[in-house]
N, C-alpha and C positions, 0 to 999 in steps of 0.2 A: 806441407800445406801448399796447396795450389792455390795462386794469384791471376785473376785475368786480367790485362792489361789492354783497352781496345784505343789506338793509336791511328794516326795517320798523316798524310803528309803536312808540313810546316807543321807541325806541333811545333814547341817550345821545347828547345834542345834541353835543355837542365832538367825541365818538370817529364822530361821521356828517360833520359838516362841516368842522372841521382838516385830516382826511386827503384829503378830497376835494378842499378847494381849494390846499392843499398838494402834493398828487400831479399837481393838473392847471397848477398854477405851474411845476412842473419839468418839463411836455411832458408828463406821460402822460394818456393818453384814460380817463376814469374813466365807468364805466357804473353807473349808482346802479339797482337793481330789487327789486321786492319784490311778492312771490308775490301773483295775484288782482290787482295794479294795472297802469296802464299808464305808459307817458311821459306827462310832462304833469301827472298824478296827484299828490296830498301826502300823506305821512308826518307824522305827529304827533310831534316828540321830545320827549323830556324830561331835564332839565338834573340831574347827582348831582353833589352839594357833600359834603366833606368837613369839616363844623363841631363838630367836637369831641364827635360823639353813638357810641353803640358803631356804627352803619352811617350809612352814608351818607344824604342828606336827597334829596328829592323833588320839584322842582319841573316847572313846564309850559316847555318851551322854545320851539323855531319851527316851523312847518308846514315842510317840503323838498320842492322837487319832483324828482318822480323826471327822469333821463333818457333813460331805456331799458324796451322792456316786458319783463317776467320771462320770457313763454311765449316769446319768440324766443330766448331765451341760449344756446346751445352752447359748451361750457368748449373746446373746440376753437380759438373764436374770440379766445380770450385767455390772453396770457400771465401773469398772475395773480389772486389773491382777495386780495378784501380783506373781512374779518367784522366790525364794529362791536359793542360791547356794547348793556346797556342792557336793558331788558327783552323787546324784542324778541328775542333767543335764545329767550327760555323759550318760545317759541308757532311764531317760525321752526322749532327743530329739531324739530318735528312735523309737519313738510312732505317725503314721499318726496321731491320733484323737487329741492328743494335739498339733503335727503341724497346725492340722488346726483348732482348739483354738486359739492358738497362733495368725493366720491371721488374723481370724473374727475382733478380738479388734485390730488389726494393722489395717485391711482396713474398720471398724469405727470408729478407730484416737480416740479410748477411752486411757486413761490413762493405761499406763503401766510400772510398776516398777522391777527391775532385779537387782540382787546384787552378787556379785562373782563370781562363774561360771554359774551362770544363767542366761547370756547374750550367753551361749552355745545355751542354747534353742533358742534363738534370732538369732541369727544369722542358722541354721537348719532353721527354717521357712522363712527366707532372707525377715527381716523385717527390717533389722537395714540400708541398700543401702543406702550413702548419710548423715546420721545421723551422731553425736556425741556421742559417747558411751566409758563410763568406763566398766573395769573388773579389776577380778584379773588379775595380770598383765601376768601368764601361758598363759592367753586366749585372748593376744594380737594378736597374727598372725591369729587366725582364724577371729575375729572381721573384720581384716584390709581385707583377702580373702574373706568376706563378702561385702564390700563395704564401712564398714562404717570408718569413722577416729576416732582409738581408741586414748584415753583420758587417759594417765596416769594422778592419782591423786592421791595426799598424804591417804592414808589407813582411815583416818575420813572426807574427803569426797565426794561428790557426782554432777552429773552434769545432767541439764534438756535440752534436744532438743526436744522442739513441746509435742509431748503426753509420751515421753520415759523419766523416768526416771531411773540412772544405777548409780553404786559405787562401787570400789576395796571390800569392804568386809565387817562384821559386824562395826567393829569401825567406821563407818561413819553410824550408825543409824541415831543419831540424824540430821543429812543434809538430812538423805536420807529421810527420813520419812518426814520433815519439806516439800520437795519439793513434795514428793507425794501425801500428806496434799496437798498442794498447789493446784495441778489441778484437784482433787477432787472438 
């Protein structure tokens, strides 16, 4: 089973590499891409720690290479998305061709998973209207000016509505992965 994964620079080092070698531990083909790069290519992430400050802390994590080119992706090709946080949303969901990524697997009601600020993207393609959706919790008012009723939930875990699944942030891998496991 093919996974698309669309990624880009500073994402959030844990929520780019966990799921990915996680996902591909259990069999599934994970395709890691990010708009403008090809295979082969590296993403810059960056590592959010939770140290006692009112947000989250900042650091440099690891170069990633990608596996896949962005301009070949056809959401036809795969049975789900997978959206990482991290900074990269805020700059990803100003890209038409991953908006309308984004849609295809919304209006084929394939699985899709989002974790920290990668329910930005989600909400930029106004996929979430009606739904149940976590974030960080920064990315609560747009969710809500989206349509959807954001979900605060304790930072490990996560919540499923229909083919969405979302979670405040890494520390909810294990839920979050369990549930997108699930509708796979």
């Amino acid at each position: 089973m093919k996974i698309l994964m669309i990624t880009g620079d500073y994402v959030e080092d844990y929520e780019n590499m966990v799921p990915f070698q996680a996902l591909q531990a259990c069999g599934y083909q994970i395709d890691a891409v990010c708009p403008n790069k090809r295979k082969g290519d590296t993403i810059a992430t960056s590592i959010h720690d939770f140290e006692g400050a009112q947000t989250y802390s900042e650091k440099r994590g690891h170069n990633f290479t990608l596996n896949a080119d962005f301009a070949s992706v056809k959401a036809d090709d795969y049975a789900a998305l997978y959206l990482p946080g991290g900074r990269a949303p805020e700059y990803l969901r100003l890209n038409p061709e991953v908006i309308a990524i984004i849609r295809a697997f919304a209006s084929a009601n394939k699985p899709i998973a989002s974790i920290c600020h990668g329910p930005q993207l989600l909400t930029a393609a106004d996929v979430v209207r009606g739904k149940r959706v976590s974030a960080y919790p920064a990315c609560e008012p747009e969710v809500k000016m989206a349509g959807a009723d954001y979900v605060a939930l304790e930072m490990d875990q996560a919540i499923t509505d229909g083919n969405l699944v979302t979670a405040p942030a890494w520390p909810a891998h294990p839920a979050f992965l369990q549930q997108f496991m699930a509708l796979l």
